[in-house]
C-alpha positions as a Markdown table, in Angstrom:
| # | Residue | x | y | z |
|---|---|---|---|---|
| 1 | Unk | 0.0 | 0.0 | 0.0 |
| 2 | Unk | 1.5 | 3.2 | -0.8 |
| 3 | Unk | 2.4 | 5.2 | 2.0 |
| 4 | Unk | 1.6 | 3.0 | 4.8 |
| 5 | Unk | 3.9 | 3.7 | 7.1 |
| 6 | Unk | 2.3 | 7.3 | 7.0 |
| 7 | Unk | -1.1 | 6.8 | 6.5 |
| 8 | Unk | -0.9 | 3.8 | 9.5 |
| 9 | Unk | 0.4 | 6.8 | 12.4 |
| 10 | Unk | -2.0 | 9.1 | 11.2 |
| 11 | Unk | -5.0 | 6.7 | 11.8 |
| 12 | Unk | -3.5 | 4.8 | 14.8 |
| 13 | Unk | -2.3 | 8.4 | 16.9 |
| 14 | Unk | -6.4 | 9.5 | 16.3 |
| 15 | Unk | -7.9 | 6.4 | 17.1 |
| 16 | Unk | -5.4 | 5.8 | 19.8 |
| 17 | Unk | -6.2 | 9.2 | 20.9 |
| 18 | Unk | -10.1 | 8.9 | 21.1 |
| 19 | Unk | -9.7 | 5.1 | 22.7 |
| 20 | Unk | -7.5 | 6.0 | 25.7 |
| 21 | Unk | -10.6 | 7.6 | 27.4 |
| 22 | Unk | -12.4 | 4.3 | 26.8 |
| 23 | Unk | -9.9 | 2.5 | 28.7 |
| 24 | Unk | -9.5 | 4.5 | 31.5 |
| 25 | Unk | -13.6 | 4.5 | 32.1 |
| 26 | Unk | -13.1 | 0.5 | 31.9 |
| 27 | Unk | -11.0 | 0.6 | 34.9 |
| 28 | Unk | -11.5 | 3.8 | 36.6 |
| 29 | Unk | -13.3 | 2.5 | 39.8 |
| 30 | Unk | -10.4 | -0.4 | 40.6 |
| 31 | Unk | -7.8 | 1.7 | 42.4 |
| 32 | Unk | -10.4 | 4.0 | 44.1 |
| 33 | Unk | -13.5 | 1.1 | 44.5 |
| 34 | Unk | -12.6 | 1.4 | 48.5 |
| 35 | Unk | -13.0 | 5.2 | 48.6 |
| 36 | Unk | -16.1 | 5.2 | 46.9 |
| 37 | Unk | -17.5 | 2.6 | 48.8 |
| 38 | Unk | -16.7 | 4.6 | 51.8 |
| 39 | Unk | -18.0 | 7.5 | 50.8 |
| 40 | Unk | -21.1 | 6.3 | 49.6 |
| 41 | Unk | -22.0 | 3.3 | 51.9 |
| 42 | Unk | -21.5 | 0.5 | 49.2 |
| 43 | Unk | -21.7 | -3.2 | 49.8 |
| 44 | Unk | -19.0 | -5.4 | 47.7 |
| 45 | Unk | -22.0 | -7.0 | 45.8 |
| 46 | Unk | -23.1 | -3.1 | 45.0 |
| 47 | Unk | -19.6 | -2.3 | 43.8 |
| 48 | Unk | -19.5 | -5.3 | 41.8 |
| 49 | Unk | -22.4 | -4.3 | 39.8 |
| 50 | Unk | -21.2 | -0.5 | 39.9 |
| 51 | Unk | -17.7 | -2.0 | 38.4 |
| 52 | Unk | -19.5 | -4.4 | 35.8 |
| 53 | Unk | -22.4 | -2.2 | 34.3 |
| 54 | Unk | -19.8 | -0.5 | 32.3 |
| 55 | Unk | -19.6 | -3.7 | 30.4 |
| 56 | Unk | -23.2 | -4.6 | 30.5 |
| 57 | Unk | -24.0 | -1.4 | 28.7 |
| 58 | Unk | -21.2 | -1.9 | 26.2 |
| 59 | Unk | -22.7 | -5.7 | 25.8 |
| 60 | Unk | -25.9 | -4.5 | 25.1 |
| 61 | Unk | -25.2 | -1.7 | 22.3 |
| 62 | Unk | -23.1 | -3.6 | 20.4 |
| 63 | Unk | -25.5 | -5.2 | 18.1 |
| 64 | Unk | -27.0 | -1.8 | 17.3 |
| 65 | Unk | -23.4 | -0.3 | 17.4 |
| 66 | Unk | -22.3 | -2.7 | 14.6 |
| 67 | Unk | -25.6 | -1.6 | 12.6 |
| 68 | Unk | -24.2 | 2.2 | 13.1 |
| 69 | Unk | -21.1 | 1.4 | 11.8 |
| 70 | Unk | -22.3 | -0.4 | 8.7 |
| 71 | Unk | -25.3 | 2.4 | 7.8 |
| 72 | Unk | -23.6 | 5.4 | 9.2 |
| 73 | Unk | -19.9 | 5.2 | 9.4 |
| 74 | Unk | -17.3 | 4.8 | 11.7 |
| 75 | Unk | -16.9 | 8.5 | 12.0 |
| 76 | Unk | -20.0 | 9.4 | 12.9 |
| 77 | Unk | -21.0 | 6.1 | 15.4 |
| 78 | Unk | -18.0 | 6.9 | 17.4 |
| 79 | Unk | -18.2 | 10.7 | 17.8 |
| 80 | Unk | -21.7 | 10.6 | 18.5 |
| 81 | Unk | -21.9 | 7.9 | 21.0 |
| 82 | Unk | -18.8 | 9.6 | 22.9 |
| 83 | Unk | -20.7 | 12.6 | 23.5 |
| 84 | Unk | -22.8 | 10.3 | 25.7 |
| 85 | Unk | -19.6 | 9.3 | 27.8 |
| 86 | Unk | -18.9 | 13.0 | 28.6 |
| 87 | Unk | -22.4 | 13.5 | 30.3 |
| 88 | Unk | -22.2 | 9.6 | 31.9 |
| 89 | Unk | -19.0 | 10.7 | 33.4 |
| 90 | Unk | -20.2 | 14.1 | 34.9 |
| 91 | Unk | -23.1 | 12.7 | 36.3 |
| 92 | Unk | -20.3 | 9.8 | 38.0 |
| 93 | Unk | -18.7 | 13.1 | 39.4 |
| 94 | Unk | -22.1 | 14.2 | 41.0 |
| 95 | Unk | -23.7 | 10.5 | 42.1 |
| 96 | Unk | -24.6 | 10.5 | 45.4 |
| 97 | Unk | -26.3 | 7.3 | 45.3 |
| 98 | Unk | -25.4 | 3.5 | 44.2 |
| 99 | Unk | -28.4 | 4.1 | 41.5 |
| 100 | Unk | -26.5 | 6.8 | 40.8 |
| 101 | Unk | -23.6 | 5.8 | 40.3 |
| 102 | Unk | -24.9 | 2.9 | 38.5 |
| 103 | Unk | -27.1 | 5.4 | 35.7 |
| 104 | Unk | -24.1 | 7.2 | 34.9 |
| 105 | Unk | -21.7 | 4.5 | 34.4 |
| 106 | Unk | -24.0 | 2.4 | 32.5 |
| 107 | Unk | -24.2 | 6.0 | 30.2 |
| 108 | Unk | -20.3 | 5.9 | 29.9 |
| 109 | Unk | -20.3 | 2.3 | 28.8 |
| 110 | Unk | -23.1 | 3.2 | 26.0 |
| 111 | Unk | -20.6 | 6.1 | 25.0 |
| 112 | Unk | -17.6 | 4.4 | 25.0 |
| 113 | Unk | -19.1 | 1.0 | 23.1 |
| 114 | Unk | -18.4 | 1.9 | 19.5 |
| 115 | Unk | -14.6 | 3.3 | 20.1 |
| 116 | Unk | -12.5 | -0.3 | 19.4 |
| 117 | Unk | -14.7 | -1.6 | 16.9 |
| 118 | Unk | -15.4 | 1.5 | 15.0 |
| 119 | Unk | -11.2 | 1.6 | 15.1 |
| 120 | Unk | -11.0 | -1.8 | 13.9 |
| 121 | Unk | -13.2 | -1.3 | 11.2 |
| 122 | Unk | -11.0 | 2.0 | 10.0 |
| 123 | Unk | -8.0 | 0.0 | 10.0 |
| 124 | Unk | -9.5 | -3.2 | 8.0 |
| 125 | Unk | -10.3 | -0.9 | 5.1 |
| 126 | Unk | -7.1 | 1.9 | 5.2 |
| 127 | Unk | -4.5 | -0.9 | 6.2 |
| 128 | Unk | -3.0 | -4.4 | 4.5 |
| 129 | Unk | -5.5 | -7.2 | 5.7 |
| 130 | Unk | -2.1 | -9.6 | 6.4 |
| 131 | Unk | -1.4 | -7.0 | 9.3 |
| 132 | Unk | -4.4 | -6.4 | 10.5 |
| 133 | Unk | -3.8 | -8.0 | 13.7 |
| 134 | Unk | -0.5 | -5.9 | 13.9 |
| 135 | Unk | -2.3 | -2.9 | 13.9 |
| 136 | Unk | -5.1 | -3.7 | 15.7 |
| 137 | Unk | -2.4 | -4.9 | 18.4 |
| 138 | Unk | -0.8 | -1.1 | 18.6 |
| 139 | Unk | -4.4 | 0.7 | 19.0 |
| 140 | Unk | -5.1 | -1.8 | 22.1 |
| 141 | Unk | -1.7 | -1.3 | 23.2 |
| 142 | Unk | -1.7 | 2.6 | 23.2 |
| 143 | Unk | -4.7 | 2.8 | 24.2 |
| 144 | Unk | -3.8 | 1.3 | 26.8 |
| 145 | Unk | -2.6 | 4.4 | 28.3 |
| 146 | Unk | -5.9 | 5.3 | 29.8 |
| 147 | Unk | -6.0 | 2.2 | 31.9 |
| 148 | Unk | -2.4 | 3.1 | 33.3 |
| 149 | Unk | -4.1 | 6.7 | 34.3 |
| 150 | Unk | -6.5 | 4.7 | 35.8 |
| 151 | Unk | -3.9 | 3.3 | 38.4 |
| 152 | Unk | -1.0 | 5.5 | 39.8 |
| 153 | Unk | -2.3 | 8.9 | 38.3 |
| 154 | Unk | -5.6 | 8.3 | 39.5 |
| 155 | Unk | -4.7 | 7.5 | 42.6 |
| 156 | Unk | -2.9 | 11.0 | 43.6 |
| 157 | Unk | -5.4 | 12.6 | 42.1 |
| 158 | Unk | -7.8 | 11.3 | 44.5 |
| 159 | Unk | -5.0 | 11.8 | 47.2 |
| 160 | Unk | -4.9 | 15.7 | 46.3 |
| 161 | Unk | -8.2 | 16.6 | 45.0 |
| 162 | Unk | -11.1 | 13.6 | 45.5 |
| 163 | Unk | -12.2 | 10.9 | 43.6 |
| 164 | Unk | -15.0 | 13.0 | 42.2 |
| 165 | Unk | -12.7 | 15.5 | 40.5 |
| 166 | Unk | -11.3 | 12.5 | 38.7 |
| 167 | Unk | -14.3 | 12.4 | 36.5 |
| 168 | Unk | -14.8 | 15.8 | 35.8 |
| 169 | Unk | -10.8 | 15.5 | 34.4 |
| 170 | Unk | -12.0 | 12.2 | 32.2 |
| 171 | Unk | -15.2 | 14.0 | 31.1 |
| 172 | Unk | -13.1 | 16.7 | 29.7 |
| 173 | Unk | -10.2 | 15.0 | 28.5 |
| 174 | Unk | -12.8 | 12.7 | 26.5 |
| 175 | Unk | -14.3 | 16.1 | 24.9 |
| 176 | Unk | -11.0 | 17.3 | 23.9 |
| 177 | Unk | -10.4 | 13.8 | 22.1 |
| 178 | Unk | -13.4 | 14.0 | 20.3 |
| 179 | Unk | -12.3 | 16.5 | 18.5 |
| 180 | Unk | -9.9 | 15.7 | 17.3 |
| 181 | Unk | -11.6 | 12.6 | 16.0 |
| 182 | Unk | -14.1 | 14.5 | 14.6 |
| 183 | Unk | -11.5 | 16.5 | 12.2 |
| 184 | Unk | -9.1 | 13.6 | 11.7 |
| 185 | Unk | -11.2 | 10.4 | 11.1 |
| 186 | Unk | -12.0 | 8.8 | 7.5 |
| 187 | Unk | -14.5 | 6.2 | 7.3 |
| 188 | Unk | -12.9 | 4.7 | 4.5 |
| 189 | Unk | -10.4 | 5.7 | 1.2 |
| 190 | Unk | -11.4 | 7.2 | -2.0 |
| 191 | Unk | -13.1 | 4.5 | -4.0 |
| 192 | Unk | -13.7 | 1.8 | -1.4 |
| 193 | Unk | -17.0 | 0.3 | -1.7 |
| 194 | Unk | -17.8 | 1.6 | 1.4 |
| 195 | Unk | -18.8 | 4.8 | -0.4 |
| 196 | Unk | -21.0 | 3.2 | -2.7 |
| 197 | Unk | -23.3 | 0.6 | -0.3 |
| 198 | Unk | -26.7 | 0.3 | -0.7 |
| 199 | Unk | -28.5 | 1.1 | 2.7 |
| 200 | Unk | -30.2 | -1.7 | 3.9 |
| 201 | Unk | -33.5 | -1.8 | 5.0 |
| 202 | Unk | -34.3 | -2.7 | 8.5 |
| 203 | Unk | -35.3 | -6.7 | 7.6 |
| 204 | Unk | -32.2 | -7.5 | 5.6 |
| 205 | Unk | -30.2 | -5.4 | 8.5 |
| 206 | Unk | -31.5 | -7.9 | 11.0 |
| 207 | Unk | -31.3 | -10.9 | 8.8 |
| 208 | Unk | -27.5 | -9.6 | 8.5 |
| 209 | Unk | -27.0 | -9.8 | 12.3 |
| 210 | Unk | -29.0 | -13.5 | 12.2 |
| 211 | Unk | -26.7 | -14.9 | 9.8 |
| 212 | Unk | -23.9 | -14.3 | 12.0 |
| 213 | Unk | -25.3 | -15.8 | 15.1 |
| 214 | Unk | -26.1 | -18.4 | 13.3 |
| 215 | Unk | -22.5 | -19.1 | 11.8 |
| 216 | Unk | -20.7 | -21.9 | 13.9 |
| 217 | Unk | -17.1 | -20.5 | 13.5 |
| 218 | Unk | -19.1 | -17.0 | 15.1 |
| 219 | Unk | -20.0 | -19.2 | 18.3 |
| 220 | Unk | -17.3 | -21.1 | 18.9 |
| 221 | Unk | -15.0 | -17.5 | 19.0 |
| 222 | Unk | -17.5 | -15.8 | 20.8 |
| 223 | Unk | -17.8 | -18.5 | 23.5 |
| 224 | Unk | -14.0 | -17.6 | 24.2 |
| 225 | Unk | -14.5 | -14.2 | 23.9 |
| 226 | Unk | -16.9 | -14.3 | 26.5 |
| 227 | Unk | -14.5 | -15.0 | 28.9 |
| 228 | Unk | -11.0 | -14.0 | 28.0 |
| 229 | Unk | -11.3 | -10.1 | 28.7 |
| 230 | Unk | -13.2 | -10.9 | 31.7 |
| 231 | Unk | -10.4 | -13.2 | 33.6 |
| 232 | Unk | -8.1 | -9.9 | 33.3 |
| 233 | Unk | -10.7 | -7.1 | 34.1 |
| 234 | Unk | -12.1 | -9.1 | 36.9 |
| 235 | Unk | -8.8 | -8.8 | 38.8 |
| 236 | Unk | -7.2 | -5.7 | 36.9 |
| 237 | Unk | -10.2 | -3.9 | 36.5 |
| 238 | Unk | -12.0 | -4.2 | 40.2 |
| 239 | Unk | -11.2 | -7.2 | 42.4 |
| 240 | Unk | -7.4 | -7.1 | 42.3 |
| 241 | Unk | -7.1 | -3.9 | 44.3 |
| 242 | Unk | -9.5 | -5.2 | 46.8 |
| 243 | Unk | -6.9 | -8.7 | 47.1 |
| 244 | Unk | -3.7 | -6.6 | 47.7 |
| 245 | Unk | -5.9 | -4.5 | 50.5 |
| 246 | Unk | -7.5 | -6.8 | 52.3 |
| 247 | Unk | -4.4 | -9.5 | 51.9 |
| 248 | Unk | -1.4 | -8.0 | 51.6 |
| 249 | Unk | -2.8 | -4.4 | 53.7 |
| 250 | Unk | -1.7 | -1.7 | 50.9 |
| 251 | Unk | -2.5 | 1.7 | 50.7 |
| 252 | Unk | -4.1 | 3.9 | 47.9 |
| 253 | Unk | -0.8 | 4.3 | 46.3 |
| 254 | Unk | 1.0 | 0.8 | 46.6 |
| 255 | Unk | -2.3 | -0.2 | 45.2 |
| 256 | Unk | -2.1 | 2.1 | 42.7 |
| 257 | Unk | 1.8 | 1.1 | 41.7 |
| 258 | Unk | 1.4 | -2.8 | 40.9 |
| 259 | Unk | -2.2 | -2.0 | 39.2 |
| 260 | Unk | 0.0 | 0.4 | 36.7 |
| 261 | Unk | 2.6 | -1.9 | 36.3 |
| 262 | Unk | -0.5 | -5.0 | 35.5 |
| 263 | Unk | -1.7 | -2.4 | 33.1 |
| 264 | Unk | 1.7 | -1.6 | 31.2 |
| 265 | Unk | 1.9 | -5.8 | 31.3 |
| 266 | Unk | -1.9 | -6.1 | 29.2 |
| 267 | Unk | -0.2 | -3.1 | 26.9 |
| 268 | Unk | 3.1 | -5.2 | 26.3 |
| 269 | Unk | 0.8 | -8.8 | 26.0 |
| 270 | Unk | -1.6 | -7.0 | 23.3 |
| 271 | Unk | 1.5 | -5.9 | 21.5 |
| 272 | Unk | 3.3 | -9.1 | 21.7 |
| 273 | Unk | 0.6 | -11.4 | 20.4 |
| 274 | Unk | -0.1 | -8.6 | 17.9 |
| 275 | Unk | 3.5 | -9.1 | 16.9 |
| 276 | Unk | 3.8 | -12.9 | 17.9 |
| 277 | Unk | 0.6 | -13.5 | 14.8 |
| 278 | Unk | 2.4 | -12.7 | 11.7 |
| 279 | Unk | 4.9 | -15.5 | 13.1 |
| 280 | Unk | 2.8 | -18.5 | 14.2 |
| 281 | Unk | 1.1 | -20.5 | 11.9 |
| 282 | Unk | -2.4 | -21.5 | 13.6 |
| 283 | Unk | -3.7 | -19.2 | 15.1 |
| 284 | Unk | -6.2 | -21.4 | 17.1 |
| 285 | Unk | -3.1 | -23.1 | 18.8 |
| 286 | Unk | -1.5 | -19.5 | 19.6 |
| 287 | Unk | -4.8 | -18.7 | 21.5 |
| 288 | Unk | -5.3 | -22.3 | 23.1 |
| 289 | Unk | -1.6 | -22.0 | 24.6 |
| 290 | Unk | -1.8 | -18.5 | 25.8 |
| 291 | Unk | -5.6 | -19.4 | 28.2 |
| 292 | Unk | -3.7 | -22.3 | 29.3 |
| 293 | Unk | -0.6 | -20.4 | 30.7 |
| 294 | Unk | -3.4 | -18.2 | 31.6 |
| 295 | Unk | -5.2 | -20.8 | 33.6 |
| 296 | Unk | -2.0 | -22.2 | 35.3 |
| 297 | Unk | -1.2 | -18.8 | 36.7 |
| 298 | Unk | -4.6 | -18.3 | 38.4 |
| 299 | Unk | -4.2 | -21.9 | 39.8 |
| 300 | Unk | -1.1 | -20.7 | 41.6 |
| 301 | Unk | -2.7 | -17.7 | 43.0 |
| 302 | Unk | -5.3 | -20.0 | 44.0 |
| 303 | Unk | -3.2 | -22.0 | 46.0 |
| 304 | Unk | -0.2 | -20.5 | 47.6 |
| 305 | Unk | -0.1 | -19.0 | 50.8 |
| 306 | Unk | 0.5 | -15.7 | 51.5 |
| 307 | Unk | 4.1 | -14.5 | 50.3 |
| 308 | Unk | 6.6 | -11.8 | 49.6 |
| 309 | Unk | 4.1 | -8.8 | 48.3 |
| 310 | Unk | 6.4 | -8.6 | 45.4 |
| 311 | Unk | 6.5 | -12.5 | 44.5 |
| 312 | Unk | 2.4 | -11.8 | 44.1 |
| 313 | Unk | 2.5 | -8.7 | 42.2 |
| 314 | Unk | 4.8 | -10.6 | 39.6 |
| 315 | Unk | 2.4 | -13.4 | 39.5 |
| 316 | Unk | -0.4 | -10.4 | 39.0 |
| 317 | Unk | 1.5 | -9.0 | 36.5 |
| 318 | Unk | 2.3 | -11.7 | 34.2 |
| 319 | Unk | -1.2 | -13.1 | 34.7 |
| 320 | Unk | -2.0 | -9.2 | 32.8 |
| 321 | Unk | 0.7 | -10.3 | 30.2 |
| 322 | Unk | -0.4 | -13.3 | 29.2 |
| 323 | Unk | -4.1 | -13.3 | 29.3 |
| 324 | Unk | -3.9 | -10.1 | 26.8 |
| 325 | Unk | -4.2 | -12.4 | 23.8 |
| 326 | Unk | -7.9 | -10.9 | 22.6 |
| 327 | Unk | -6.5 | -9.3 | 19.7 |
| 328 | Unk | -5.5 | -12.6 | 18.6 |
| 329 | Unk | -9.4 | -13.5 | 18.8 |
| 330 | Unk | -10.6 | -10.3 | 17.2 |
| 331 | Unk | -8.0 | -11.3 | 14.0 |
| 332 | Unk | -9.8 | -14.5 | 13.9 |
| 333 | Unk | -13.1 | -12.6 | 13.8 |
| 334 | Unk | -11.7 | -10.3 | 10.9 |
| 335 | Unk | -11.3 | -13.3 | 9.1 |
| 336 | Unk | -14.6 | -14.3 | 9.4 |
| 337 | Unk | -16.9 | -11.8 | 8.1 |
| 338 | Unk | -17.4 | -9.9 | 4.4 |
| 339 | Unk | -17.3 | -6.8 | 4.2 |
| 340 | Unk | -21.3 | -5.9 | 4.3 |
| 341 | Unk | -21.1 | -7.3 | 7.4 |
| 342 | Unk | -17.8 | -6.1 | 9.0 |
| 343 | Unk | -19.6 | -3.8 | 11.4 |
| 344 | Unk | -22.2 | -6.1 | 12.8 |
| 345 | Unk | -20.2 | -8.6 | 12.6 |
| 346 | Unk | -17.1 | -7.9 | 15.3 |
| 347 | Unk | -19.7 | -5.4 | 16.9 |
| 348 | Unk | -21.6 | -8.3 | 17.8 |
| 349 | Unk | -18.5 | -10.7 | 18.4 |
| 350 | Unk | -17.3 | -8.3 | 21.1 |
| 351 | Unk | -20.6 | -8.5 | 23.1 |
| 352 | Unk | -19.3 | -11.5 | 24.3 |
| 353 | Unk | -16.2 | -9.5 | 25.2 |
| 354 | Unk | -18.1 | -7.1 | 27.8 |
| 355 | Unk | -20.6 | -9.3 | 28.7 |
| 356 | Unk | -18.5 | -11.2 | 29.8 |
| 357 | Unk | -16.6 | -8.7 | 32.2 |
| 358 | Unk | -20.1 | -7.9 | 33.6 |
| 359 | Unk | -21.0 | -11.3 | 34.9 |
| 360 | Unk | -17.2 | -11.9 | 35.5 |
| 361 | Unk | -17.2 | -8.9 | 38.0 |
| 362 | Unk | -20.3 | -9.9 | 39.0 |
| 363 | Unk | -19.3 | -13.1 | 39.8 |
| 364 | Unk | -16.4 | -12.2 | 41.7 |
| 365 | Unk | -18.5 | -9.4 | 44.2 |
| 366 | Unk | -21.3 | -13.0 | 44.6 |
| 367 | Unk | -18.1 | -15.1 | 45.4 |
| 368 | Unk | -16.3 | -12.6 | 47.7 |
| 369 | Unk | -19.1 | -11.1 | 49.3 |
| 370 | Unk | -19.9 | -15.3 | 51.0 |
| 371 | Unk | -16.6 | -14.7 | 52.7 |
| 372 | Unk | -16.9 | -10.9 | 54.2 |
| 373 | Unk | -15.9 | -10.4 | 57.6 |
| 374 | Unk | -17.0 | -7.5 | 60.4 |
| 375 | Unk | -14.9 | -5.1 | 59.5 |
| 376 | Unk | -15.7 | -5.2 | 55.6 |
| 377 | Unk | -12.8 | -7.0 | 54.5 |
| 378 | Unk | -12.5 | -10.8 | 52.7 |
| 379 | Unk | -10.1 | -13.3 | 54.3 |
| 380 | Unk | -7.6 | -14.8 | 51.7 |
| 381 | Unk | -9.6 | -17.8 | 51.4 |
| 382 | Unk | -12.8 | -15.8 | 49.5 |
| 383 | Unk | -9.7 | -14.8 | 47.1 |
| 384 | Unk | -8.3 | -18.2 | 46.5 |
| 385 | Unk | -12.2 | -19.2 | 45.3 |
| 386 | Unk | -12.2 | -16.2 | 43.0 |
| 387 | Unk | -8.8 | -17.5 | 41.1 |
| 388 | Unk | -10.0 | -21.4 | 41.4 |
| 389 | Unk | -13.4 | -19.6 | 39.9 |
| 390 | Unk | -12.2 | -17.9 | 36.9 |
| 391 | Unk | -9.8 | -21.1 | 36.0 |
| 392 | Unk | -12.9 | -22.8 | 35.6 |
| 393 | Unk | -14.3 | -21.0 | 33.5 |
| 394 | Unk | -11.7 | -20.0 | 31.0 |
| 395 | Unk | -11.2 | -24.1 | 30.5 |
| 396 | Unk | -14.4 | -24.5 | 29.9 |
| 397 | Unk | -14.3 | -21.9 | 27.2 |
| 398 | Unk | -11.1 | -23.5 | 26.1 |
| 399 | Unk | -12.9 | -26.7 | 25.3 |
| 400 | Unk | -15.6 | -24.8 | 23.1 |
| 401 | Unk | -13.1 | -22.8 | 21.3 |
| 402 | Unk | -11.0 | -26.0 | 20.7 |
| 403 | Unk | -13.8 | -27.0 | 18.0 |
| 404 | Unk | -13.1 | -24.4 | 16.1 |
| 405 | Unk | -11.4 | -24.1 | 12.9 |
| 406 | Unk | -7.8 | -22.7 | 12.2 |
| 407 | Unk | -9.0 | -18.7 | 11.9 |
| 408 | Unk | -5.7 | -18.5 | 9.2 |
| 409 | Unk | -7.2 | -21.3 | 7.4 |
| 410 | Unk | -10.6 | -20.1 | 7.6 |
| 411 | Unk | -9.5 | -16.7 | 5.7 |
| 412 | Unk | -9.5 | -19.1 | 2.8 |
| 413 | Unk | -13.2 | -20.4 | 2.6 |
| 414 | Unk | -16.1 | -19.0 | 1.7 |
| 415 | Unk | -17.4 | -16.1 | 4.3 |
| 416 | Unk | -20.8 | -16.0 | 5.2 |
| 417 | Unk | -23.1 | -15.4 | 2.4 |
| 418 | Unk | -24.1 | -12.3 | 1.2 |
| 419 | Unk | -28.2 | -11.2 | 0.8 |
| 420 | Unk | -29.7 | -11.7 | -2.6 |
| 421 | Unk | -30.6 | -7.4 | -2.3 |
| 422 | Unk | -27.0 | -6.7 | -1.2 |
């Protein structure tokens, strides 16, 4: 492609840009989930559903965020669903309430839902299908910087100035992105076909979204994509912050430090396997080996006693390194779908993705919350189910994905059919 190399930073910077406000809403309660419970009088099985409506909301607006994406545009689905984000994470700043709290985080999750698959679908038509994954890998990875100003950053921020004020910085910060989004993002080139579509009515839209459901390669992926963000955001994103208090006895900011350095560890995982996919061969058996290494590190957490607080944040941290292997899954999805139905089609793969996290988080705050003691803390025993928990469920969606075909190999049969008025 001519002029890659500059045409790839100009679209990875913006969308990089717009997707680092994402990420941070994603994990903005897990460093400060104890003030806020304080504050506000939460229970752990409140703050787990606080935590996991983010995802629920992105789970639910997938579908009709794919059908954006397709009618409208990437341009126009992302900026105007990010608008929403601003005003979801305003009200956050005000909440006074858990149904509070709860309305305006499920309104940043509606925001922030089109960001990474509107960015996915710019990149599949500006950049070389054979590095999709590449590419793909970088956005995730840089966009990863919101989730490190989730930790550290965050966390002297609510130090000096409150956790409210933290949202009225994100709220603003996700404003300015927009902007530049708005001025710098292309839905497609000159001549793609993209520009010449026929808008489908609402019956062969819906239809389009059926025949992916009903594809089997579509639900063997998504029953590992239901799971593999979740294992990571489940301890990343809310619970992990809560182990290293109640456990290990840390402070705001030592909680803060090893969530930043788990958070640079997901950016360096999405980048490796990124990187690592133009090398292996299957790409079914790079995904089957990364959940096992995946499942043997929670087993250790699930079963050693309590150590050295720096022999656990390594095992936390590599645990964020190597279950960061959902680019590899979104490649496979790429793989799946024509272009007619690009937008529905990893729009509605990811709802497994948040989903997931929802009734991962979820899960944990039911698990945990058996174990609580008097003072509001969980003894290391309501931790070791949590880890024993997740395993679990990550093999089981290891068996499910196992029946699936080579994603590499499937990029050489037929994709799902097209409709007769397409």
């Amino acid at each position: 492609m001519k002029n890659e190399a500059g045409t790839a930073f100009k679209i990875i910077a913006t969308l990089s840009f717009v997707y680092v406000a994402s990420n941070f809403f994603r994990s903005s309660t897990a460093v400060i989930a104890p003030n806020i419970m304080e504050d506000l009088a939460l229970s752990h099985e409140q703050l787990g559903i606080v935590g996991g409506i983010f995802f629920i909301a992105f789970a639910l607006f997938q579908v009709p965020v794919g059908i954006f994406l397709d009618r409208y545009g990437p341009k126009k689905t992302i900026c105007g669903l990010m608008l929403i984000s601003v005003i979801g994470s305003f009200g956050f700043a005000m909440a006074s309430s858990f149904l509070e709290l709860s309305i305006a985080r499920f309104f940043i999750g509606v925001g922030c839902a089109p960001v990474l698959m509107g960015s996915l679908v710019i990149i599949s038509r500006w950049l070389p299908a054979h590095r999709f994954a590449f590419y793909a890998s970088l956005i995730v990875g840089l966009g990863g910087l919101g989730n490190v100003f989730s930790t550290t950053p965050t966390a002297l921020l609510t130090d000096y100035a409150g956790w409210r004020n933290v949202f009225w910085v994100a709220g603003g910060f996700t404003a300015i992105s927009l902007v530049f989004g708005f001025l710098i993002i292309k839905d497609a080139p000159v001549g793609h076909p993209f520009h010449d579509r026929k808008i489908e009515n609402i019956k062969d839209t819906l239809g389009g979204v059926l025949d992916i459901i009903k594809d089997r390669e579509f639900q063997y992926v998504f029953a590992i994509n239901l799971i593999i963000y979740g294992v990571v955001m489940t301890i990343v994103g809310l619970w992990g912050a809560h182990f290293l208090h109640d456990i290990y006895g840390l402070d705001l900011a030592a909680r803060g430090n090893i969530l930043l350095w788990m958070i640079l560890a997901m950016i360096g995982g999405s980048i490796g396997y990124g990187y690592l996919d133009g090398f292996f061969k299957s790409r079914k058996r790079l995904v089957i080996t990364a959940a096992l290494l995946t499942i043997v590190i929670l087993l250790v957490l699930a079963v050693i006693p309590v150590v050295s607080v720096w022999m656990v944040a390594g095992l936390l941290i590599l645990l964020c390194w190597v279950g960061s292997y959902g680019v590899v899954i979104m490649s496979h999805g790429r793989a799946i779908f024509p272009e007619h139905l690009l937008g529905r089609g990893i729009a509605t793969l990811n709802t497994a993705v948040f989903l997931g996290v929802f009734l991962m988080q979820a899960m944990g705050g039911i698990i945990i919350g058996q174990f609580v003691e008097d003072d509001g803390s969980a003894p290391l025993i309501a931790y070791r189910a949590l880890f024993l928990s997740i395993a679990i469920v990550l093999f089981i969606g290891v068996l499910i994905f196992s029946k699936s075909r080579d994603s590499k190999s499937a990029q050489k049969k037929p994709p799902l059919p097209q409709k007769a008025s397409d």
